[in-house]
MARRO-565381 format. One record per residue (C-alpha): residue in three letters; y, z, x. Coordinates in steps of 0.05 Angstrom, whole numbers, plus 5000, padded with zeros to 4 digits. Each point is the difference from the previous one (the first is absolute). Last residue first. Example, Ala and Ser with C-alpha at 12.3 -4.5 7.8 and 13.67 -1.06 7.14 Angstrom:
SER497951435273 ALA493150134973 
//
This chain:
UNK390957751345 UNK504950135050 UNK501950724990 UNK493350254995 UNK493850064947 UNK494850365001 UNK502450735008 UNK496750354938 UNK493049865036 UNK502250335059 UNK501050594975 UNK507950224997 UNK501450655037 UNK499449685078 UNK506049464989 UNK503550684974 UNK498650365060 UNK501749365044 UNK506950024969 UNK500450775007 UNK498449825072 UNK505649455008 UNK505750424979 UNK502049874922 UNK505149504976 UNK500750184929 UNK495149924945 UNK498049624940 UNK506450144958 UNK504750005065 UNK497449245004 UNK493749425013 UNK496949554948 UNK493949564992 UNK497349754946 UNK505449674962 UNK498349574935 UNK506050174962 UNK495450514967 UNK499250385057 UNK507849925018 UNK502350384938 UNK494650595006 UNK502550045078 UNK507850054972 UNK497950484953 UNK496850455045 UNK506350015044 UNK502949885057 UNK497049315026 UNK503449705062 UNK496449405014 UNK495649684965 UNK494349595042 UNK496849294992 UNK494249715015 UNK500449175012 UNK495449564955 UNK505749434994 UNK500850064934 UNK498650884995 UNK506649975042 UNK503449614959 UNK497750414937 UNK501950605045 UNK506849815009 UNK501149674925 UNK498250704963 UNK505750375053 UNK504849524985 UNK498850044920 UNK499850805001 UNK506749935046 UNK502449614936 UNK497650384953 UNK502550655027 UNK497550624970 UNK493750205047 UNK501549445048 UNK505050305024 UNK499250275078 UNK495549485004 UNK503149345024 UNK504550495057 UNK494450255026 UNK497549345031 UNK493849684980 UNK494950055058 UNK496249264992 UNK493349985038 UNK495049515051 UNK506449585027 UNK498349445042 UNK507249685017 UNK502249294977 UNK496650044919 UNK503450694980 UNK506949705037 UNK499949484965 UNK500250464938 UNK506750245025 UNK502850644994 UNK505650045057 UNK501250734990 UNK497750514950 UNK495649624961 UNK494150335047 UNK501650745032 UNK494049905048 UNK496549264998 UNK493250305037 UNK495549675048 UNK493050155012 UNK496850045063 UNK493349575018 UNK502249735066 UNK502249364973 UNK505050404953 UNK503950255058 UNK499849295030 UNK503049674938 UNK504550584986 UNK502949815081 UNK501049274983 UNK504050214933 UNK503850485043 UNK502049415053 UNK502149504949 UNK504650494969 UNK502949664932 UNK498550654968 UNK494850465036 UNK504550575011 UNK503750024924 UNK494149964966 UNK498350645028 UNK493350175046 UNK494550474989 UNK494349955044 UNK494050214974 UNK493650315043 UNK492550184974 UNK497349295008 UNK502549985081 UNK494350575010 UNK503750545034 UNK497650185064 UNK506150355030 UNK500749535060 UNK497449384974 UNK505049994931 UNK505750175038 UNK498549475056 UNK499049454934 UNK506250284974 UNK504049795070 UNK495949405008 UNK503849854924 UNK507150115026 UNK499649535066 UNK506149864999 UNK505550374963 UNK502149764934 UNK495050344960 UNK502850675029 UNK507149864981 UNK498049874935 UNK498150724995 UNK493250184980 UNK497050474955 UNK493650265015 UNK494850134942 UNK492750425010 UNK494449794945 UNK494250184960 UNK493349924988 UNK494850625009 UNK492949875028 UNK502649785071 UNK499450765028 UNK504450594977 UNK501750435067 UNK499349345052 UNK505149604935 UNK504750494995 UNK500950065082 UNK500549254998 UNK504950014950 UNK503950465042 UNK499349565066 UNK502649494958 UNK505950284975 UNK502350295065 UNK498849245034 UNK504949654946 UNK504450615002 UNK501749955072 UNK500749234997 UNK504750154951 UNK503550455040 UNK499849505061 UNK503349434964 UNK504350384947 UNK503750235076 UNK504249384995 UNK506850384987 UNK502149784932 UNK492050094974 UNK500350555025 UNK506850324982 UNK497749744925 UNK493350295007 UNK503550665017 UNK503250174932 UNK494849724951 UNK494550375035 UNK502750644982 UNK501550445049 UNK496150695003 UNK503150575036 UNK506249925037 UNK498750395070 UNK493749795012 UNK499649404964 UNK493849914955 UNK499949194981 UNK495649824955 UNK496549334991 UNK496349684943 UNK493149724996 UNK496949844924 UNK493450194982 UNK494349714965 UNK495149934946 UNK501650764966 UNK496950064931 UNK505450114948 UNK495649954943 UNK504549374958 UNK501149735054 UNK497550055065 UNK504850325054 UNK504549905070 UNK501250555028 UNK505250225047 UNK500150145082 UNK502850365045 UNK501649855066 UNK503550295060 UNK505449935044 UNK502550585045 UNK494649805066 UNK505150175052 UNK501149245028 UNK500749714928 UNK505250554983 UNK503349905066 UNK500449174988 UNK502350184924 UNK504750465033 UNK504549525041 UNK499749564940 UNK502750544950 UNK505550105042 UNK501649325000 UNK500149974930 UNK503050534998 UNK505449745048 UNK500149344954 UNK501050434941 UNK505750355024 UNK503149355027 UNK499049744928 UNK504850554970 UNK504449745037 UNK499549424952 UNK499249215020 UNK499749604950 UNK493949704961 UNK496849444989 UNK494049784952 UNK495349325002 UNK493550495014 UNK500950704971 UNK504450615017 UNK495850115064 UNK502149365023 UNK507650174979 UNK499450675034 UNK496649505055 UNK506249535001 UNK505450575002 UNK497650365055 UNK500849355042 UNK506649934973 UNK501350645038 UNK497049785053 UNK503449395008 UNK506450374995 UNK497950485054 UNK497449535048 UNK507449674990 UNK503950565025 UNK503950414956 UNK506750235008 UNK502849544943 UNK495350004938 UNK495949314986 UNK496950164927 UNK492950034989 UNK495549524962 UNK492450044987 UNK496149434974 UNK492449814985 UNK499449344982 UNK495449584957 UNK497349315002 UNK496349614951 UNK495549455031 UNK497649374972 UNK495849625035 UNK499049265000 UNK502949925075 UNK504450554996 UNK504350044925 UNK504350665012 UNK499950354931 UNK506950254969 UNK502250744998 UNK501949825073 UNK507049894981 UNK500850544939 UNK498250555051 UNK505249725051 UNK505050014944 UNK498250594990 UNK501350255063 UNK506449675010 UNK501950344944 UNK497350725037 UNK506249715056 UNK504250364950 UNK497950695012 UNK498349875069 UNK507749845033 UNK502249295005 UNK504549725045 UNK494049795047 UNK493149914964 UNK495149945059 UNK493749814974 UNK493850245031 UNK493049564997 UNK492050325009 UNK494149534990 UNK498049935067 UNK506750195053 UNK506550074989 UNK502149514956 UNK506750034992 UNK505849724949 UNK507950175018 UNK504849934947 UNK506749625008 UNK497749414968 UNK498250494933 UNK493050174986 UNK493949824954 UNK499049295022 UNK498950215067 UNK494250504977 UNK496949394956 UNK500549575063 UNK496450525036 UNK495050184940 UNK498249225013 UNK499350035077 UNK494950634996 UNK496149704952 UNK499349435036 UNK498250475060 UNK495150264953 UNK496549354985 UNK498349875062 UNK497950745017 UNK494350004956 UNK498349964921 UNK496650674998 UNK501550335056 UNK507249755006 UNK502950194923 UNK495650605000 UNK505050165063 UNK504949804967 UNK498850514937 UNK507750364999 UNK503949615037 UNK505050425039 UNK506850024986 UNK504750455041 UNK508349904975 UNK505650325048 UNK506750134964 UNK507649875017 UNK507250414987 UNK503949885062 UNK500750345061 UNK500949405042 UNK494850285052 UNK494550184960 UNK500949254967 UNK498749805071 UNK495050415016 UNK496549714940 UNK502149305021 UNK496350135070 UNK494150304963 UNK499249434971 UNK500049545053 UNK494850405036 UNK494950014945 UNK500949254993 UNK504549634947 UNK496449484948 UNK497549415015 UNK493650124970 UNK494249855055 UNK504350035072 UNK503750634971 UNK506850075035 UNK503750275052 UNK497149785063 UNK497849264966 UNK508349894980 UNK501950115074 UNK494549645026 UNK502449384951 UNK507150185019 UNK498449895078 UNK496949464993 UNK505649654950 UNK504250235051 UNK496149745064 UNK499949274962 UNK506549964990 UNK501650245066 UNK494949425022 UNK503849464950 UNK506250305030 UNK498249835062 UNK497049334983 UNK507549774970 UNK502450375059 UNK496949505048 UNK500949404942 UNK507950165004 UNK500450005077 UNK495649325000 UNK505649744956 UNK505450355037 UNK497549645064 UNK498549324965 UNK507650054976 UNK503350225075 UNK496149475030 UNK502349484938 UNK507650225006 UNK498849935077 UNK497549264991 UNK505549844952 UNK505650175045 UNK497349675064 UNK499649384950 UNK506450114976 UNK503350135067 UNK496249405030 UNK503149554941 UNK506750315007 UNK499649845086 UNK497049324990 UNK506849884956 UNK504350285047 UNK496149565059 UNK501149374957 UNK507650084997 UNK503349734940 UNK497550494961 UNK500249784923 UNK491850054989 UNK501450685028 UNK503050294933 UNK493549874957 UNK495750385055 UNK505150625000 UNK500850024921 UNK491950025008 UNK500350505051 UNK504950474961 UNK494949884937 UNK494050195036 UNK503450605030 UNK502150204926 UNK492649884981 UNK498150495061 UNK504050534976 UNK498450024921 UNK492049915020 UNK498950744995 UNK495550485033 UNK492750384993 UNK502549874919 UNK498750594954 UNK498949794930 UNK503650404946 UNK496750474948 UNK499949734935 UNK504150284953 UNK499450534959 UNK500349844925 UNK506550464966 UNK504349394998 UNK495349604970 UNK502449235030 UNK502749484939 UNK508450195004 UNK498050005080 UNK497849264998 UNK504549754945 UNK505350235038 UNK497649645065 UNK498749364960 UNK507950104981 UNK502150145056 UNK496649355033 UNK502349584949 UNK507450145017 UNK498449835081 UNK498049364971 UNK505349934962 UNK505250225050 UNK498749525064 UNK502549314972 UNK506050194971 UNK502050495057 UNK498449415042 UNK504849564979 UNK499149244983 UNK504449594977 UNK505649965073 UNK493049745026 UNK502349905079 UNK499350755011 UNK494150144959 UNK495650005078 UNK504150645015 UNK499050314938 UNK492549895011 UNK499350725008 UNK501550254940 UNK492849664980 UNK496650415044 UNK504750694989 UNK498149854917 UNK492149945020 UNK500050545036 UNK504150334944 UNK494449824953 UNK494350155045 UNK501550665015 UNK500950254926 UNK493949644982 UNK497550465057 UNK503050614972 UNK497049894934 UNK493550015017 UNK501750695040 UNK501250244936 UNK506150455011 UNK498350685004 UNK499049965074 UNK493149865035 UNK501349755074 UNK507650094993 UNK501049855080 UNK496849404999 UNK502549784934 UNK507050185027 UNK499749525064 UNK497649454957 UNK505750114958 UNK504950105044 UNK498049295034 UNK500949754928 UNK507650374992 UNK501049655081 UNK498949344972 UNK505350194942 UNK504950175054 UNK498949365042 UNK501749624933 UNK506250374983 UNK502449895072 UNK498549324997 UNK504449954935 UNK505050275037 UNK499249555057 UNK500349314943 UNK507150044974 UNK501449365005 UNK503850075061 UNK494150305033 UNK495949394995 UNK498849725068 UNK503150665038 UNK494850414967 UNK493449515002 UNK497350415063 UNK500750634955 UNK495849704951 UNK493849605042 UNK499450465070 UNK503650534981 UNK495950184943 UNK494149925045 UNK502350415048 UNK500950564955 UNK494849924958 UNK495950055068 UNK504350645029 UNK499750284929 UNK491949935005 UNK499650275073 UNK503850614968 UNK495650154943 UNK493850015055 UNK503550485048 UNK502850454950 UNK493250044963 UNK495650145064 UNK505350605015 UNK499250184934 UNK492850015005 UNK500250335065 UNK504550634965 UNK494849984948 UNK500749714931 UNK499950384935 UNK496949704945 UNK501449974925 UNK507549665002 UNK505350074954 UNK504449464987 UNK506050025016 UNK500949415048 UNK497749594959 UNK506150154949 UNK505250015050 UNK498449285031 UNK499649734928 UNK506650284979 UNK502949715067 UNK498449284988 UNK503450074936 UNK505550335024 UNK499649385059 UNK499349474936 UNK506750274972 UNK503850085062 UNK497949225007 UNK503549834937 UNK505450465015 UNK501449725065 UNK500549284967 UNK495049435015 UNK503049435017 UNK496649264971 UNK501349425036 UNK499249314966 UNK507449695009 UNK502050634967 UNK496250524958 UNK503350634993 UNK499550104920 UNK492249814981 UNK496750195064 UNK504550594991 UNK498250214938 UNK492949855009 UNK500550505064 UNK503250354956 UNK494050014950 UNK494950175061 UNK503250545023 UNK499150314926 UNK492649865005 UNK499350225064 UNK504250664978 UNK494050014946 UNK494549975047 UNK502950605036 UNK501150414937 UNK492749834979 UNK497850265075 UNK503450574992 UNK498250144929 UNK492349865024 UNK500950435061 UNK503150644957 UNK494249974944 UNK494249935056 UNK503850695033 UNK499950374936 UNK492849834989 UNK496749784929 UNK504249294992 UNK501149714931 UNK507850055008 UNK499649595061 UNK494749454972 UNK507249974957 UNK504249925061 UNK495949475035 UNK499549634940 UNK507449944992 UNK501049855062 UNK494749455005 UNK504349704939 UNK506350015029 UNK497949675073 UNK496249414954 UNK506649964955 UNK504249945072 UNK496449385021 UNK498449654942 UNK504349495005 UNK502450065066 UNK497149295019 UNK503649674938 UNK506350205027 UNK499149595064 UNK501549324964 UNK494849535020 UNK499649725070 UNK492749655010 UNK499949915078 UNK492050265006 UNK502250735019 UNK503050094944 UNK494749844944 UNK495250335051 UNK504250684994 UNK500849854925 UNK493049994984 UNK498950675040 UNK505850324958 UNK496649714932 UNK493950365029 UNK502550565001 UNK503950084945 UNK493849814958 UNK497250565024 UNK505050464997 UNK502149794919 UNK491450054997 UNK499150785022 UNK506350214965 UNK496649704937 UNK493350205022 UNK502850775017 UNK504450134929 UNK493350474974 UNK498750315069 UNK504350514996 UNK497750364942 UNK493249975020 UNK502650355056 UNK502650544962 UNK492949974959 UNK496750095060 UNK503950585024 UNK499650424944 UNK492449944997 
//
């Protein structure tokens, strides 16, 4: 950094300067006790190194000066090296005129030599006083100030009266009230600054170096003061005695600040209940007092000082227990406030966000939306909801989940800027409030979000891959914030619909499906009320004769007004709006009741089979298997003659469907892997769940004919199947040569267009009715 290597700069000459001072020093101690013993050598040797100590903190001074960050550190440390030089200049006429004015052992000091030390006096005086200061005081802090800085005047003061100005007419003639003056000025530069630091508080002078800079001209106005007391000693003057220590303190002060990071904030500064300043200067002004009553003549003035003092002392120690109980009072007060807003901001923070993730409340952020509304600025609403959690729960439980929970959190956090907002709503669903940035280019954040949970959660020994569903809409002025979330809400279940781990953005075109959808709802509940559904059903045949073994269920729906709709139109808008539940419970019991009817016009002599598919929804709800077992009771269908047909997709990773197969197939029904290597094909799943047949999806035979490779799939999905001694069914056969192909893959059963259609339920029963019974021996589970 620029500034450390300027004050690296400046520090190089330091232990040089640093030693000349030293040394100074305590050659100016040594010569005080030489003097004051009766030794008399020439005075010359005691201003030695007097004015080379003065130069040298000058000179370092100015050059910490030139390393300085802040205009106003650079002014006060030219000010204050300008002031230490005048000293330094005062210092060699005083030498001069120690050396040229001597007579009969009285040494004058000329104007100009004290002139000299005043300017420098001054200098010092200007510079503290402009320094900027970080607080503002109060008009009764000022007042307080005022009060206190003028007790301490009144005491230097009266003590400078007392033992230099007392001494005026005694040594006067020697030049000795000027140099009194001098002194009483300098003791008034260290009451300055005192006064200053107080005031300063944090400035951008090191406060380190401030003190240093107290002590040495405290030290200098001490020292000046035993001018008086150098009187008889025509060797020694105080000037020579007083300026190398005040010298080393500049230039430890320097050293301070030219060592301190200018840009580092400083601590803040320690609040006092109230200062000592006064009652020290009372202490001293009693003290003077007791010293000058051992000279009273009269015993009764003397009791009267002493009884004054004491009187004195006891009402300084009232008034300091009172302020010190005073000061532990508020001390607990503002301990309690303390307390109260740490309360206060730990309610605040629980109303307005998630207790389990951290991460902002419902209400919180839809206070930021409102206000990004307001500041009509680009922004964007994210929805994410976890696609699987509730698999996640059932299966592993709802420890684990909240840990999941916490961990896509942190992930979400770690996706966004500071100035992002991350939700969790409720469950598994979390917004993102992307202000500044409109939805095309929040779709980065997207992917990043993507490529942050691409990587397994490790729970507890389990590893869990997480997906997300997302929709994204853009915050448009005029809009409220229901509406933005509902447009992103749109967004997440065209992206569900898309495919798990998709998103999407919001499209009008998405409101029209939405009030289709909604549309469509209304009506599915009508259509179920007024009878409209029915079934039909498709066979399910022998190969290589084409003997019918079972029949598949499907649904139809014949609107009134619209004619047929085709199941893959409304099973979506059912599924999306819950109804799946009661329309497949609907077709469950239809299918039943019409195998039953097959099976009263037929008898038990023929084998075959009725399939109902099942949504995953279904499997979820409780209670799913008392609900076949009901079906199977009230129509009178034998348990052996129903299938239910679930997709790999529904059962995977779902604790609860697996449980329900289990009781399904307890009762004696078989259980179907519809559309198999389709969706999460796993051959744990083939040992979890009790499947009795394999129905190979459409897609694996549409080429087999002149594909090897579909050929080879194909060949590998009935060899599996033949492994674990499961049946298994072709679906979607459309021509002759596809069924040839398949029979001597090994398939035996097969169901398509090239078989038959779906066909009404009697034409069903009148083929079932055609074949004799000894053709139909086998069925879709053997």
């Amino acid at each position: 950094m620029q500034w450390f290597a300027r004050a690296s700069a400046s520090l190089r000459p330091m232990p040089a300067a640093l030693l000349v001072a030293a040394v100074a020093t305590v050659f100016s101690a040594a010569w005080l006790v030489i003097m004051s013993i009766g030794l008399r050598p020439p005075s010359m040797i005691g201003w030695t190194l007097t004015a080379p100590t003065a130069v040298l903190a000058a000179a370092y001074c100015w050059r910490v000066a030139g390393a300085a960050a802040h205009a106003a550190a650079r002014r006060f440390w030219q000010l204050a090296a300008t002031a230490v030089a005048l000293i330094g200049v005062a210092a060699v006429l005083n030498f001069r005129d120690d050396l040229l004015h001597t007579a009969d052992g009285v040494t004058p000091v000329t104007t100009t030599t004290v002139l000299v030390y005043m300017s420098g006096v001054v200098v010092m005086m200007w510079a503290l006083l402009r320094l900027p200061g970080r607080t503002q005081l109060s008009l009764t802090e000022r007042r307080r100030f005022l009060i206190d800085a003028t007790i301490v005047v009144l005491t230097v003061g009266t003590l400078a009266w007392r033992y230099s100005f007392s001494q005026v007419q005694d040594w006067k003639d020697i030049g000795g009230s000027i140099s009194v003056l001098a002194v009483i000025l300098l003791a008034f530069v260290a009451v300055f600054t005192f006064i200053k630091l107080a005031l300063v508080g944090v400035s951008v002078v090191d406060r380190g170096a401030l003190h240093l800079l107290s002590g040495a001209v405290a030290a200098g106005a001490g020292l000046g003061a035993l001018a008086p007391f150098m009187a008889s000693h025509a060797q020694i003057d105080s000037a020579a005695i007083c300026i190398p220590p005040v010298a080393l303190g500049f230039i430890l002060a320097a050293r301070r600040q030219a060592c301190s990071d200018p840009h580092a904030v400083p601590p803040p500064r320690r609040r006092r209940p109230f200062s000592y300043l006064p009652y020290v200067a009372v202490a001293g002004i009693d003290g003077m007092l007791l010293w000058a009553a051992r000279g009273f003549d009269d015993a009764n003035d003397t009791l009267l000082a002493v009884a004054a003092v004491a009187l004195t002392a006891l009402v300084v120690y009232r008034q300091i227990t009172a302020l010190t109980d005073n000061g532990r009072l508020l001390h607990r007060v503002d301990a309690t406030v303390r307390q109260l807003q740490q309360a206060q901001e730990q309610l605040s923070h629980q109303a307005s966000h998630d207790a389990l993730t951290g991460l902002a409340n419902r209400r919180l952020f839809e206070r930021r939306m409102q206000e990004a509304l307001d500041a009509d600025r680009p922004a964007s609403v994210v929805l994410i909801d976890l696609d699987d959690f509730k698999t996640v729960n059932d299966r592993l439980g709802h420890v684990i989940g909240d840990e999941l929970l916490v961990t896509v959190a942190e992930r979400l956090r770690g996706c966004v800027r500071p100035d992002d907002t991350v939700a969790r709503l409720g469950g598994d669903e979390f917004a993102m409030l992307l202000p500044g940035m409109p939805a095309a280019a929040g779709l980065g954040v997207l992917d990043r979000l993507n490529a942050a949970l691409s990587t397994p959660v490790r729970i507890a020994g389990h590893d869990l891959l997480v997906r997300c569903s997302t929709g994204i809409a853009d915050v448009v002025p005029g809009l409220d914030t229901t509406e933005v979330l509902r447009r992103a809400d749109l967004a997440m279940y065209a992206a569900k619909d898309a495919g798990k781990g998709q998103y999407a953005t919001y499209d009008p075109e998405l409101d029209e499906r939405a009030n289709y959808d909604a549309q469509l709802g209304a009506e599915l509940r009508l259509a179920m009320d007024r009878g409209d559904f029915r079934l039909v059903f498709q066979p399910v045949v022998r190969l290589p004769d084409g003997v019918t073994v079972g029949a598949e269920a499907l649904i139809r729906w014949h609107h009134p007004q619209r004619g047929v709709i085709p199941p893959d139109e409304f099973i979506p808008a059912a599924e999306r709006t819950g109804l799946i539940v009661p329309l497949g419970a609907w077709v469950l019991d239809e299918a039943c009741r019409t195998a039953a009817g097959w099976l009263h016009e037929q008898g038990a002599t023929r084998s075959w089979m009725v399939s109902v598919n099942i949504s995953a929804r279904q499997l979820r709800e409780s209670g799913f298997a008392r609900r076949v077992a009901a079906a199977l009771h009230t129509s009178g269908l034998p348990a052996a003659r129903l299938m239910i047909e679930v997709t790999e997709t529904a059962v995977f990773d779902s604790r609860a469907a697996t449980e329900s197969l289990n009781e399904i197939a307890a009762l004696g029904v078989a259980i179907a892997l519809d559309d198999f290597g389709t969706g999460h094909s796993s051959l744990g799943l083939l040992r979890n769940i009790p499947v009795s047949v394999l129905k190979v999806d459409k897609s694996f035979i549409d080429h087999i004919t002149h594909s090897t490779a579909e050929a080879t799939i194909a060949t590998a999905m009935v060899s599996l199947a033949n492994g674990l001694d499961l049946g298994v069914v072709a679906e979607g056969v459309e021509s002759a040569a596809q069924a040839r192909q398949l029979h001597l893959m090994g398939y035996r059963l097969s169901q398509g267009y090239h078989f038959a259609r779906p066909m009404p339920a009697a034409e069903v029963g009148e083929l079932l009715a055609a074949q004799s019974p000894e053709s139909a021996d086998s069925n879709l589970a053997a």
